[in-house]
Biopython code that builds the backbone (N, CA, C, O; Angstrom):
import numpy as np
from Bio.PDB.StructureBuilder import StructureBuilder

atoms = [
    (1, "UNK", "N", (30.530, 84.484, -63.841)),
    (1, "UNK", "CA", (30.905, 83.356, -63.013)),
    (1, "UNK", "C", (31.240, 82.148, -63.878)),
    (1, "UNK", "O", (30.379, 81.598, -64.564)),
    (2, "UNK", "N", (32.248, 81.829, -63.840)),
    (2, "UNK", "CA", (32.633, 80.085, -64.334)),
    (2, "UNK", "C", (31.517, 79.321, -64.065)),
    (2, "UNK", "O", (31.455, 78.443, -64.925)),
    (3, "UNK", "N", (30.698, 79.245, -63.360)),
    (3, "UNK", "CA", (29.924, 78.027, -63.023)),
    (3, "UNK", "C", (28.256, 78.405, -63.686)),
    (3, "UNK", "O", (27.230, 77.728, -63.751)),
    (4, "UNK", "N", (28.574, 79.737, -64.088)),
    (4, "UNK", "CA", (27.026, 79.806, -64.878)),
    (4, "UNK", "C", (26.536, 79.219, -66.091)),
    (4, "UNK", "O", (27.326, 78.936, -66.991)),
    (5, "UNK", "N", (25.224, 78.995, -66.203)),
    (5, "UNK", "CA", (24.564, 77.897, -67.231)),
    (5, "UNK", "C", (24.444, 78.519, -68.583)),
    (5, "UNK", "O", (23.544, 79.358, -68.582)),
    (6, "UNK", "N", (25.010, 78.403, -69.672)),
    (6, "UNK", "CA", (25.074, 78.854, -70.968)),
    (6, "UNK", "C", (24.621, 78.051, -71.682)),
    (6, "UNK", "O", (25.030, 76.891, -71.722)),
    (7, "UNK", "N", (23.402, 78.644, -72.604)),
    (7, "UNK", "CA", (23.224, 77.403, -73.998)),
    (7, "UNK", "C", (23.870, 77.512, -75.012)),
    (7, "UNK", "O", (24.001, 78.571, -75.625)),
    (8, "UNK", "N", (24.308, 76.553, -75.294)),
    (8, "UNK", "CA", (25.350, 76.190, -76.528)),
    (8, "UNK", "C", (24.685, 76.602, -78.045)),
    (8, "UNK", "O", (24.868, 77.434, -78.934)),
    (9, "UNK", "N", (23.579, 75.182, -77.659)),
    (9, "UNK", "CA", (23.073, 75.655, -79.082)),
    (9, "UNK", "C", (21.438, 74.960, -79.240)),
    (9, "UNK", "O", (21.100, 74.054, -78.478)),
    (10, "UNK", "N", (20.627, 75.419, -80.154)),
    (10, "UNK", "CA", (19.259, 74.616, -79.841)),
    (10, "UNK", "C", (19.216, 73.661, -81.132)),
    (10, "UNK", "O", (19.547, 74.010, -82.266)),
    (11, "UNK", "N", (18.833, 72.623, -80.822)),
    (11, "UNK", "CA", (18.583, 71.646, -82.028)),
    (11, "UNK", "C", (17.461, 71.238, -82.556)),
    (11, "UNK", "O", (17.285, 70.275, -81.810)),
    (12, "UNK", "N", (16.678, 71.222, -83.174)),
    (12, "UNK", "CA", (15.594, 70.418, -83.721)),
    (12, "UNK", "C", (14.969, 69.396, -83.400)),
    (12, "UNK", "O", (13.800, 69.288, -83.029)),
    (13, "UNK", "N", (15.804, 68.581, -83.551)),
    (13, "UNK", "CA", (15.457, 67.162, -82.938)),
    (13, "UNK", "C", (16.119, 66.903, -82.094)),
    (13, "UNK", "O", (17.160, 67.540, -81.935)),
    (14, "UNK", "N", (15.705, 65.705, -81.099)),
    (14, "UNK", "CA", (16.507, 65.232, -80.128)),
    (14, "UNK", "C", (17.590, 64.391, -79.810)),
    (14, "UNK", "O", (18.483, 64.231, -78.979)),
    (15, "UNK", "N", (17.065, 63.877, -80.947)),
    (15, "UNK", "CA", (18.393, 62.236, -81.600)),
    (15, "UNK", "C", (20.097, 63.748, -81.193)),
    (15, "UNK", "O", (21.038, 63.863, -80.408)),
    (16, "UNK", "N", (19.511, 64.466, -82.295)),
    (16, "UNK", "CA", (20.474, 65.713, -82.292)),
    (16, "UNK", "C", (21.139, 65.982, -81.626)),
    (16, "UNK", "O", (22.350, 65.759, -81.665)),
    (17, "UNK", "N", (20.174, 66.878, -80.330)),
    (17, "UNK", "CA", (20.999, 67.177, -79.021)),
    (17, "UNK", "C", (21.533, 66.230, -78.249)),
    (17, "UNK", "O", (22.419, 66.619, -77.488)),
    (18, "UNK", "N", (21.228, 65.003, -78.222)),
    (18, "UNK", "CA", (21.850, 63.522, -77.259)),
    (18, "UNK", "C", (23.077, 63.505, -78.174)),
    (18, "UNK", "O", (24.149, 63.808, -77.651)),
    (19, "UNK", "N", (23.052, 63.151, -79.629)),
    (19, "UNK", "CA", (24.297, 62.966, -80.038)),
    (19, "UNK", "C", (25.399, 64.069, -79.675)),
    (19, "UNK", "O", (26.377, 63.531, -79.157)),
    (20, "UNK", "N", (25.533, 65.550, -79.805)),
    (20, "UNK", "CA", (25.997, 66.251, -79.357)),
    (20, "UNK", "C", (26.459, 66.220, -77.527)),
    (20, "UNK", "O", (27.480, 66.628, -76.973)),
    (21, "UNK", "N", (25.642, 65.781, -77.156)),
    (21, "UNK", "CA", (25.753, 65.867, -75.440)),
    (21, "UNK", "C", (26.879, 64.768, -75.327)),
    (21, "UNK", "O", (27.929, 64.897, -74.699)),
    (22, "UNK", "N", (26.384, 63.417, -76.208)),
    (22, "UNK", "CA", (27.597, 62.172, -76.116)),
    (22, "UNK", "C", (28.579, 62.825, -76.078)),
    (22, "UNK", "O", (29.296, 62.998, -75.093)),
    (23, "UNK", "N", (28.780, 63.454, -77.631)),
    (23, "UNK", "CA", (30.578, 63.811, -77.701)),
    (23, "UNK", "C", (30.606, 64.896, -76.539)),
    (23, "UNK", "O", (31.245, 64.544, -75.547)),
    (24, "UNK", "N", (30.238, 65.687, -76.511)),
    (24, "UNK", "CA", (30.288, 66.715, -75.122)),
    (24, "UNK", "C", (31.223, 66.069, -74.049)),
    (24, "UNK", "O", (32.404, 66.277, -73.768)),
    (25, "UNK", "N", (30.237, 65.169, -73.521)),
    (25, "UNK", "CA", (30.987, 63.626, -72.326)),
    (25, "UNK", "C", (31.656, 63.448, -72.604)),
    (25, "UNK", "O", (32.557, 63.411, -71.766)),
    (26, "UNK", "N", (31.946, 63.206, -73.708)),
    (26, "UNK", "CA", (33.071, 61.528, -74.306)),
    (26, "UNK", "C", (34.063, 62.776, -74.237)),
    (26, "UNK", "O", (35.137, 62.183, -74.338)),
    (27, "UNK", "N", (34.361, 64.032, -74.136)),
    (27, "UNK", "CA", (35.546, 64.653, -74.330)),
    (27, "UNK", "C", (35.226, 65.813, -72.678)),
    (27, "UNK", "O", (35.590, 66.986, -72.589)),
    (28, "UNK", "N", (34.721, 65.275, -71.939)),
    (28, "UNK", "CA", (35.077, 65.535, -70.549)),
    (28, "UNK", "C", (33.835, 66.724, -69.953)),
    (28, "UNK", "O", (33.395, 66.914, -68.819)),
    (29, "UNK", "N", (33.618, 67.192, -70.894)),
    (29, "UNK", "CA", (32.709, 68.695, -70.922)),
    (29, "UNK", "C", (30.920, 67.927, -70.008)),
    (29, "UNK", "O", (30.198, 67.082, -70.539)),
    (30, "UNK", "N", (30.755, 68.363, -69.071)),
    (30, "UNK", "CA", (29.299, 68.135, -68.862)),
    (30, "UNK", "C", (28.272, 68.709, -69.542)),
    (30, "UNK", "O", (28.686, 69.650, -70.219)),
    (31, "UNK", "N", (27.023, 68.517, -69.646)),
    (31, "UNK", "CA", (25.951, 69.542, -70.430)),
    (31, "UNK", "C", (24.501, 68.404, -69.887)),
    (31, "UNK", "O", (24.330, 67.224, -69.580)),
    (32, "UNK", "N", (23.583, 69.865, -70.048)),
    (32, "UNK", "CA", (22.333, 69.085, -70.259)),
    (32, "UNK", "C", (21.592, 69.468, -70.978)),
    (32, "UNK", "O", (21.785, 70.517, -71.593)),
    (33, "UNK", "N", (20.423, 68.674, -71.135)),
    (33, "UNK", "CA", (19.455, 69.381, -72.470)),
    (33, "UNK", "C", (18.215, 70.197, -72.187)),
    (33, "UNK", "O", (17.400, 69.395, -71.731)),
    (34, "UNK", "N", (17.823, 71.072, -72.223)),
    (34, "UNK", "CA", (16.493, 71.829, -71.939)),
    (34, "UNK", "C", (15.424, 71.732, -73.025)),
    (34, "UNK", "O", (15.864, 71.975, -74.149)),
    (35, "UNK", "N", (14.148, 71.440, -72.959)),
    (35, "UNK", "CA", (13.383, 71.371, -73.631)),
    (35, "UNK", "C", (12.238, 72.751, -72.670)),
    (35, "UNK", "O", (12.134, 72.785, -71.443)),
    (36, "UNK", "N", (11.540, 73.718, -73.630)),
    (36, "UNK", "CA", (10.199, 73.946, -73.341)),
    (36, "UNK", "C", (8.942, 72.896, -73.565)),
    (36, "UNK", "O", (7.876, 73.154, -73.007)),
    (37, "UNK", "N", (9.052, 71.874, -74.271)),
    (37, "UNK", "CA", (7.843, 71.670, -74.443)),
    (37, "UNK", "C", (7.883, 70.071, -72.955)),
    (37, "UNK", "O", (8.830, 69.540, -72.375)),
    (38, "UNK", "N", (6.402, 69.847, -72.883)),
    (38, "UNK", "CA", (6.306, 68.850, -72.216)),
    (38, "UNK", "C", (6.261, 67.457, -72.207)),
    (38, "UNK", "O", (5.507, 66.860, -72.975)),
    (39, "UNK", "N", (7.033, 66.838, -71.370)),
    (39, "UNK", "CA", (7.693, 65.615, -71.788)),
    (39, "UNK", "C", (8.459, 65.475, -72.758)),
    (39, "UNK", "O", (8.898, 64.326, -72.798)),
    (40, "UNK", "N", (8.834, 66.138, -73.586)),
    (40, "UNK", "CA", (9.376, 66.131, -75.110)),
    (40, "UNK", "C", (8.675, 65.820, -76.273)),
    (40, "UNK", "O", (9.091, 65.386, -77.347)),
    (41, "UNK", "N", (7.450, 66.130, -75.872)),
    (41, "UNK", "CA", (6.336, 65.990, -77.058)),
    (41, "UNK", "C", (6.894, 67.310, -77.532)),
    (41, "UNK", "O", (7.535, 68.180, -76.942)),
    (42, "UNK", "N", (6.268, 67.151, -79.319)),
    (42, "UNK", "CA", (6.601, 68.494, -80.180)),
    (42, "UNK", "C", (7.918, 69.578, -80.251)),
    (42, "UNK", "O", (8.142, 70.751, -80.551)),
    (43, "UNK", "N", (8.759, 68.146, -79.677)),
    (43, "UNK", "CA", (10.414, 69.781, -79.125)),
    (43, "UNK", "C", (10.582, 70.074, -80.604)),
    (43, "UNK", "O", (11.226, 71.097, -80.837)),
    (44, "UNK", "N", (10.146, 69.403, -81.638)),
    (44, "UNK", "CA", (10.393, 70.415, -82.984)),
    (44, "UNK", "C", (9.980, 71.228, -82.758)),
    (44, "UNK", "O", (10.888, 71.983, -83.107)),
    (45, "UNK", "N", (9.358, 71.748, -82.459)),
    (45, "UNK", "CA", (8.090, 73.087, -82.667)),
    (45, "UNK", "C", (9.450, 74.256, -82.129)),
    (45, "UNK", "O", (10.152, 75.075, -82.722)),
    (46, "UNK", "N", (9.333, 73.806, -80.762)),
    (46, "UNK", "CA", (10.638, 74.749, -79.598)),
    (46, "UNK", "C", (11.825, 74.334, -79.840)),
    (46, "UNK", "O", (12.568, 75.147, -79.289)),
    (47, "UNK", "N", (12.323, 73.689, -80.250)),
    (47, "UNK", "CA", (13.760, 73.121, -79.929)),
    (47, "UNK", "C", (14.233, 72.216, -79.097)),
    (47, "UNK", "O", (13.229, 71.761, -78.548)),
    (48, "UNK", "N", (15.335, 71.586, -78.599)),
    (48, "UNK", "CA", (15.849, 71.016, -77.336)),
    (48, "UNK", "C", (17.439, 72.117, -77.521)),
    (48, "UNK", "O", (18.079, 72.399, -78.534)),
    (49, "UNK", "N", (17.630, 72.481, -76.184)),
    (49, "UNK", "CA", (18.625, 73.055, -76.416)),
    (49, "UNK", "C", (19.742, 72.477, -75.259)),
    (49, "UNK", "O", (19.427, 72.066, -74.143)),
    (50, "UNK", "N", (21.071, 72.546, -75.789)),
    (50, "UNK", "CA", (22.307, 72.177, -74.651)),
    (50, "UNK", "C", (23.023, 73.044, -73.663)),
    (50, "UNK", "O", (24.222, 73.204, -73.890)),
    (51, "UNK", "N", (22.662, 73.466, -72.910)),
    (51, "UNK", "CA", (23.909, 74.011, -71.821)),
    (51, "UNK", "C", (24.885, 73.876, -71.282)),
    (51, "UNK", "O", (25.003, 72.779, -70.736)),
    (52, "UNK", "N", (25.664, 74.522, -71.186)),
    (52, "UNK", "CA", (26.858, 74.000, -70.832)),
    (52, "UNK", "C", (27.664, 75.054, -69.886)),
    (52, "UNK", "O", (27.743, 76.160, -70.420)),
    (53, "UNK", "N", (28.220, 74.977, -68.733)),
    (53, "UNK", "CA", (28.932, 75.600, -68.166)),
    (53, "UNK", "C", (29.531, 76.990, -68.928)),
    (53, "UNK", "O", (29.554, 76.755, -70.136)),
    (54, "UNK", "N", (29.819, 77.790, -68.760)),
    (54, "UNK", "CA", (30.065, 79.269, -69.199)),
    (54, "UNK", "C", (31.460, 79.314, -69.387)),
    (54, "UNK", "O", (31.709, 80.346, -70.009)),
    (55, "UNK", "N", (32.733, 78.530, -69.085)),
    (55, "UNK", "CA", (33.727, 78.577, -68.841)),
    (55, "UNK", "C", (34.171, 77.357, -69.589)),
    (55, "UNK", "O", (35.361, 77.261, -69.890)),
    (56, "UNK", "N", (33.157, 76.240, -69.976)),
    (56, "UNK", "CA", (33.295, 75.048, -71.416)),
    (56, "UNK", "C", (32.877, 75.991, -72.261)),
    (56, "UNK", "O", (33.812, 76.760, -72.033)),
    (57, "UNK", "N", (32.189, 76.603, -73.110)),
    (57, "UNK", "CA", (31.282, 77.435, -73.812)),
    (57, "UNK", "C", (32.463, 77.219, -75.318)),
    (57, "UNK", "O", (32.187, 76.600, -76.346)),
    (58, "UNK", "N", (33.369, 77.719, -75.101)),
    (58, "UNK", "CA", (34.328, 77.735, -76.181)),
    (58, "UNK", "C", (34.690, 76.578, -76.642)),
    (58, "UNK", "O", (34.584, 76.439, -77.861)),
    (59, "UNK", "N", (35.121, 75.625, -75.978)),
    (59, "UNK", "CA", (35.602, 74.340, -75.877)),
    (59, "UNK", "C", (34.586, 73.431, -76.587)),
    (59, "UNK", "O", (34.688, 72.694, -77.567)),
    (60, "UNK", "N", (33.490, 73.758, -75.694)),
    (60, "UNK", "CA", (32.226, 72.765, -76.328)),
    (60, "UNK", "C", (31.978, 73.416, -77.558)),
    (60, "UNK", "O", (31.891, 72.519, -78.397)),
    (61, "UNK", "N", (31.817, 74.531, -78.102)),
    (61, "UNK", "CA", (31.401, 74.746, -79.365)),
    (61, "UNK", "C", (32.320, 74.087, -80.393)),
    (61, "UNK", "O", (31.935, 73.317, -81.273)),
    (62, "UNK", "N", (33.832, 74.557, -80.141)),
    (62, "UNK", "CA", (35.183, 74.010, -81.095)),
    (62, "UNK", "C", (34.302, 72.425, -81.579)),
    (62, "UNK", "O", (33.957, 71.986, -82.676)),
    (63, "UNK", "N", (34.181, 71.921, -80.236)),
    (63, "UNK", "CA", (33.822, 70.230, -80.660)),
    (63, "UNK", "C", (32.695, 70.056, -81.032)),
    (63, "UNK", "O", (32.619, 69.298, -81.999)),
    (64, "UNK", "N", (31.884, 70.396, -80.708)),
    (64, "UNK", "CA", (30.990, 70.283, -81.651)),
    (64, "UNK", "C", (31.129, 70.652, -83.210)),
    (64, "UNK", "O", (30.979, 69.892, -84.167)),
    (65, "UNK", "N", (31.392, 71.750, -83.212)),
    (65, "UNK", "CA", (31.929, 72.157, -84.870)),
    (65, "UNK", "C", (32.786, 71.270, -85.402)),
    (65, "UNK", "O", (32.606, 71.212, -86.618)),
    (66, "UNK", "N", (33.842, 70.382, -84.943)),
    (66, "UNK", "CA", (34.659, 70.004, -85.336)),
    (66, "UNK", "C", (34.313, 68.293, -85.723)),
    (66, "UNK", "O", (34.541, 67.716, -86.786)),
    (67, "UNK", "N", (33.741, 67.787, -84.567)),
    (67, "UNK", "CA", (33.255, 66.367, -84.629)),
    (67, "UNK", "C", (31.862, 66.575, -85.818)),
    (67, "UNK", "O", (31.628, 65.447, -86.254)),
    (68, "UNK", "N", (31.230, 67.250, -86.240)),
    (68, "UNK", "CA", (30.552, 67.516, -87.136)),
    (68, "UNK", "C", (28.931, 66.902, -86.139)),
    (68, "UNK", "O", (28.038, 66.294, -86.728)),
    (69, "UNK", "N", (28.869, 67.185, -84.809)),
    (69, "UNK", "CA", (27.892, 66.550, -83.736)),
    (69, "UNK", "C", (26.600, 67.492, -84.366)),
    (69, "UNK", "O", (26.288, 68.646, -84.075)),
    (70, "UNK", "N", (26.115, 66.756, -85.122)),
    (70, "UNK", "CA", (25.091, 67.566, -86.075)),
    (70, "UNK", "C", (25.304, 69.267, -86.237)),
    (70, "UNK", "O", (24.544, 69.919, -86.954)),
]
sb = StructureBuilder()
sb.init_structure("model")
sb.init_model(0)
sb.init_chain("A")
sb.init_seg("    ")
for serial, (resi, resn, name, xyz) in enumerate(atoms, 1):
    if name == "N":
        sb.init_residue(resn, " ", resi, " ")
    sb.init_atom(name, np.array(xyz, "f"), 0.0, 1.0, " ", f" {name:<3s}", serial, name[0])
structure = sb.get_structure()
């Protein structure tokens, strides 16, 4: 399905995944961030990761790779 939830990619830190999510926006693509841990205490430990529509998936990766979005 086009409209299913795909993670892009998991990041480390969070500064990380927000900067990535910006350019995401700033070039039209929606996304959000998933964390396991609570409140966002310790997301080093787990990650924060980005999702993104299944049908951006390609698009959002290109830009990310390309804008160098950590």
């Amino acid at each position: 399905m086009a409209d299913d939830i795909v993670v892009l990619r998991t990041f480390t830190y969070e500064h990380e995944a927000r900067i990535a999510q910006a350019t995401l926006e700033a070039h039209g693509i929606p996304s959000m961030l998933k964390s396991d841990s609570a409140a966002g205490m310790l997301a080093f430990v787990h990650g924060i990761s980005i999702a993104v529509r299944a049908v951006d998936k390609e698009r959002a990766a290109r830009i990310i790779s390309e804008k160098g979005a950590t």
